[in-house]
C-alpha positions in Angstrom: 3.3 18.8 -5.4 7.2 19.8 -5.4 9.0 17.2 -7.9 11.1 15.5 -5.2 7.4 14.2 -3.2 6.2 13.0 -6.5 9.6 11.3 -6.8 9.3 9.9 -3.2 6.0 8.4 -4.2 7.0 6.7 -7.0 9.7 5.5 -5.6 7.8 4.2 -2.6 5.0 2.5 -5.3 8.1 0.8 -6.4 9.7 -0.6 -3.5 5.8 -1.5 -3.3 5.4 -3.5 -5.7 8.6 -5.2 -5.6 8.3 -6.5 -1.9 5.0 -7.3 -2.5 6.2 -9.6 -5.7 8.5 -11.1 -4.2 6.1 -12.4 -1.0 3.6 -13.3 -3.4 6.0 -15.1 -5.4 7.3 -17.4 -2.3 6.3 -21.0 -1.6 4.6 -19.7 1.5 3.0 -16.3 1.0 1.2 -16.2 4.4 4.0 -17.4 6.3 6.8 -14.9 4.1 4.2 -12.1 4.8 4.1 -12.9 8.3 7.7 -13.2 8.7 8.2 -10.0 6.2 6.4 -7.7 8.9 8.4 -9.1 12.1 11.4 -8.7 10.5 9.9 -4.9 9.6 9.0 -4.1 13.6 12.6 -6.3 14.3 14.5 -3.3 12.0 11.9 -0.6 13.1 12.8 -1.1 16.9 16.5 0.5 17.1 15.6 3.1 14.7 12.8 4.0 17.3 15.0 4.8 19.9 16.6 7.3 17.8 13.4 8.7 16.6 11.6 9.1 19.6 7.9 8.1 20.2 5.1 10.6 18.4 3.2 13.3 19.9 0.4 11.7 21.9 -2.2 13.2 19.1 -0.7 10.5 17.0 -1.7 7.4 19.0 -5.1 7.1 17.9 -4.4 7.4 14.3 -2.0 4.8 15.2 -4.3 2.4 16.8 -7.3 3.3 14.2 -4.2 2.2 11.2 -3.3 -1.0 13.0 -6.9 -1.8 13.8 -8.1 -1.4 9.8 -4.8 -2.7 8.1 -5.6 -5.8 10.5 -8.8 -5.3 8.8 -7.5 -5.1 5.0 -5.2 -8.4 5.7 -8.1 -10.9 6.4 -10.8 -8.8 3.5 -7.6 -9.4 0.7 -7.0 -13.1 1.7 -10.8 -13.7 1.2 -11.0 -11.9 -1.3 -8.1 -13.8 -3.4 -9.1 -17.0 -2.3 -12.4 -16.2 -4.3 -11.3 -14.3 -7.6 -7.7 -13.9 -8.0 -4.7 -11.2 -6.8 -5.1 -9.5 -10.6 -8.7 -8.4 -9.9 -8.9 -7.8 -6.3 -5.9 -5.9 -6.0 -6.5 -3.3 -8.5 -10.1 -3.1 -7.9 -9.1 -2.2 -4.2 -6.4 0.2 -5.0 -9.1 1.8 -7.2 -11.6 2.3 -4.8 -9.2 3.8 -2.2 -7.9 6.2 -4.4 -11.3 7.4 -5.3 -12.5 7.7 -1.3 -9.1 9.4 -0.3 -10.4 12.4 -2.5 -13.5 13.7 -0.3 -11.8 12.2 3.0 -8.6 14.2 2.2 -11.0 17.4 1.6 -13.0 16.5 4.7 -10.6 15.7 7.3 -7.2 17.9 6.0 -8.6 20.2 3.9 -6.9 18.8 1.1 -8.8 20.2 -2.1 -7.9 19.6 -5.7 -7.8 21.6 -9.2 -9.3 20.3 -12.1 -5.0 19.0 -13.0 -5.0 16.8 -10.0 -8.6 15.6 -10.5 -8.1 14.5 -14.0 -5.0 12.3 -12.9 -6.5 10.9 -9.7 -9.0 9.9 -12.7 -6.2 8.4 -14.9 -4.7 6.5 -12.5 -8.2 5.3 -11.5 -8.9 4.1 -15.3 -5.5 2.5 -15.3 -6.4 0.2 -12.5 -9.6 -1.0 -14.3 -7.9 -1.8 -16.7 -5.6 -3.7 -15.5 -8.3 -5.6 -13.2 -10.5 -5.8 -16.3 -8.0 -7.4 -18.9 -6.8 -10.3 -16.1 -10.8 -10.7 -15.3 -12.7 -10.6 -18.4 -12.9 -14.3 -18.6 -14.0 -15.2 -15.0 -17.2 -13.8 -13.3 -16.3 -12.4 -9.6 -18.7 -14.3 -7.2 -20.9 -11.9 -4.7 -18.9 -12.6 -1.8 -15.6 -11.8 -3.5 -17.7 -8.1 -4.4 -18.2 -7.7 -0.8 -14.4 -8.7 0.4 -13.1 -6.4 -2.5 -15.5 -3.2 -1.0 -14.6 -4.1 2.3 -11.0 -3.7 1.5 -11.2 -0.9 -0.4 -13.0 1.2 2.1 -10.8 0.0 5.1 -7.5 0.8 2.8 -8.8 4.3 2.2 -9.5 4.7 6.2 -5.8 3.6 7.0 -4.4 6.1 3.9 -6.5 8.9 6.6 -5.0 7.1 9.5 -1.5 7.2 8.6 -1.4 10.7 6.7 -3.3 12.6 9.5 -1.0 10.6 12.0 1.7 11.3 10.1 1.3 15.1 10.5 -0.1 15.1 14.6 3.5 12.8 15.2 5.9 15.9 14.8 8.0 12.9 13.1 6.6 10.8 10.3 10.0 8.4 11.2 8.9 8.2 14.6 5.5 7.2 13.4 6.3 4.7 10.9 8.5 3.5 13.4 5.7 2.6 15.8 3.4 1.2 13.1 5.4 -1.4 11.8 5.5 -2.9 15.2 2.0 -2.4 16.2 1.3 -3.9 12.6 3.4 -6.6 13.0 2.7 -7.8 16.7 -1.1 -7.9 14.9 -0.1 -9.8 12.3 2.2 -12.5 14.2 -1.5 -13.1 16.9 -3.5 -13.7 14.0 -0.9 -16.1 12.4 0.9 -17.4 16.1 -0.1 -21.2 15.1 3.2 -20.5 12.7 5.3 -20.4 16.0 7.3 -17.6 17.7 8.0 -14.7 16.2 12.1 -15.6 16.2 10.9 -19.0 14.9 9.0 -17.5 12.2 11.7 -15.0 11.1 14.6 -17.7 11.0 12.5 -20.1 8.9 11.8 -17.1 6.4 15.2 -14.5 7.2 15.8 -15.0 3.4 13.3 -13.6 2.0 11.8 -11.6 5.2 15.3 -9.6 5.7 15.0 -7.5 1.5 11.2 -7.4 2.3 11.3 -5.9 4.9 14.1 -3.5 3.9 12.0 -2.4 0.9 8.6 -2.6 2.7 9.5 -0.4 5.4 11.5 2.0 3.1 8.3 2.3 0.8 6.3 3.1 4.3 8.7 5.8 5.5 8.3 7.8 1.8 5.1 7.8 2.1 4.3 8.9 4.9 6.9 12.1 4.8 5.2 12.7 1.3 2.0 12.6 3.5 3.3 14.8 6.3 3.9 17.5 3.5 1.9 17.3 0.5 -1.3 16.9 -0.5 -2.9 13.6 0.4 -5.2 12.4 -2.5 -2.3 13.0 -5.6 0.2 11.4 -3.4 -1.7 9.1 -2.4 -2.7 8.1 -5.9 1.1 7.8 -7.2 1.7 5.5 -4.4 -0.9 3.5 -5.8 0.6 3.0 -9.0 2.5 0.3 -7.7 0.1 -2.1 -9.5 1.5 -0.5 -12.8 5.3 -1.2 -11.4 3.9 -5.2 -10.4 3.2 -5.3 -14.1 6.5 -4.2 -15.1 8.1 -6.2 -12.9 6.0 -9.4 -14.5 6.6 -8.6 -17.4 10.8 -7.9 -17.0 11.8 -10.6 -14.8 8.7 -12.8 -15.1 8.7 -12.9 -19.1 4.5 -12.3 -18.8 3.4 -10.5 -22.1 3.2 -6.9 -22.8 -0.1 -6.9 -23.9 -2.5 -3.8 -25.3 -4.1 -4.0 -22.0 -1.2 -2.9 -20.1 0.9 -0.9 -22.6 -2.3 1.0 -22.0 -2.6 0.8 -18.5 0.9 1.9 -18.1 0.7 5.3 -20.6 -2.0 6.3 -18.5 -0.5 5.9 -15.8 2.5 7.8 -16.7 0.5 10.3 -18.0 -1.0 10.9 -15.0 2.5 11.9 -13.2 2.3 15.3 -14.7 -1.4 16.4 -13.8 -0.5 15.6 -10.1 2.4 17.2 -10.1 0.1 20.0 -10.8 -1.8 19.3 -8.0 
């Protein structure tokens, strides 16, 4: 990977974890999320009309992302309702990283040296940690185990969906373009007892307008790092965004910097170079 994609991933993990913080941390998560994602397809729309649509090889990567990210959404909310937002959410990011890897060399050819193996790996230890120091003390009931593998498997499907689409759209603007709507006019019917989609978006425009500035900044990296490097290492970076939540805790938050995740977070780092490698 060239040092600018690596820096377009991180950068994207961290625009990441911030709007993701910041939804989280609302009175209303559901309803901020909700309202995040219209305002994401409201900001995506003019920008589409200077993008242009995708190729027509695109669409059904398009509809297969929609279709599982809808998927991901309802596995994560059952999924936190049972053990908690600091297990599930590593766990999940965990498991997708390690399923990108032979989808990646399946689907896009995308193989790996030993470099970018070994920091796939780190990064993969890094979220166990992280999940294991917030859930030492609970036990995770069975049917949070089977939200938590349903998520993970339907996050590594979209991370296929988006990168392949990425490349068959000829633009990965135009693509991300298109997704944040189709994502969001899914999201708004499965949440439409909130009201319209305006209603929604005026109740929320506070937090929904830096969201969604930072959610669908963080998209558009992502997918031009997938449209032109290799999927699994980029993939993997992006998925430090865990690492950046925990910074952000821990900065703004005042949560301690414990051995845990000063661990967590070396590993991490030390990861960056191996998959620049890659």
């Amino acid at each position: 990977m060239e040092s600018i994609h690596v820096a377009a991933a991180l950068l994207s993990a961290a625009l990441h974890a911030g709007w993701n913080a910041a939804v989280k941390a609302s009175p209303r998560p559901a309803e901020a999320m909700a309202a995040q994602m219209l305002m994401s397809a409201t900001i995506s729309l003019p920008f589409l009309l200077w993008s242009g649509f995708p190729e027509p090889a695109a669409w059904k990567w398009i509809a297969g992302s929609t279709l599982t990210n809808t998927v991901v959404v309802i596995a994560l909310l059952k999924a936190y309702e049972l053990a908690g937002f600091g297990i599930v959410y590593p766990v999940v990011r965990a498991m997708s990283v390690v399923l990108v890897v032979p989808m990646a060399a399946l689907l896009a050819g995308d193989h790996l040296g030993i470099a970018g193996l070994a920091g796939i790996g780190l990064i993969v230890v890094s979220l166990g940690i992280l999940a294991y120091s917030t859930g030492r003390d609970r036990s995770i009931p069975p049917r949070a185990s089977l939200w938590i593998a349903v998520a993970g498997v339907a996050t590594a499907v979209y991370v296929m969906c988006d990168a392949q689409g990425a490349r068959a759209a000829g633009s990965p603007w135009a693509y991300g373009f298109v997704v944040s709507i189709t994502n969001a006019a899914a999201m708004w019917w499965r949440n439409r007892h909130l009201g319209t989609p305006i209603d929604v978006m005026a109740t929320n425009w506070t937090i929904a307008t830096p969201t969604a500035v930072a959610s669908v900044a963080s998209y558009l990296l992502i997918l031009w790092v997938w449209s032109v490097a290799p999927i699994a290492p980029s993939s993997a970076l992006r998925d430090t965004s865990s690492v950046f939540a925990i910074l952000i805790a821990i900065v703004w938050l005042r949560e301690p910097f414990t051995a845990s995740r000063i661990l967590a977070v070396l590993l991490a780092a030390a990861a960056v170079p191996l998959l620049r490698l890659a």
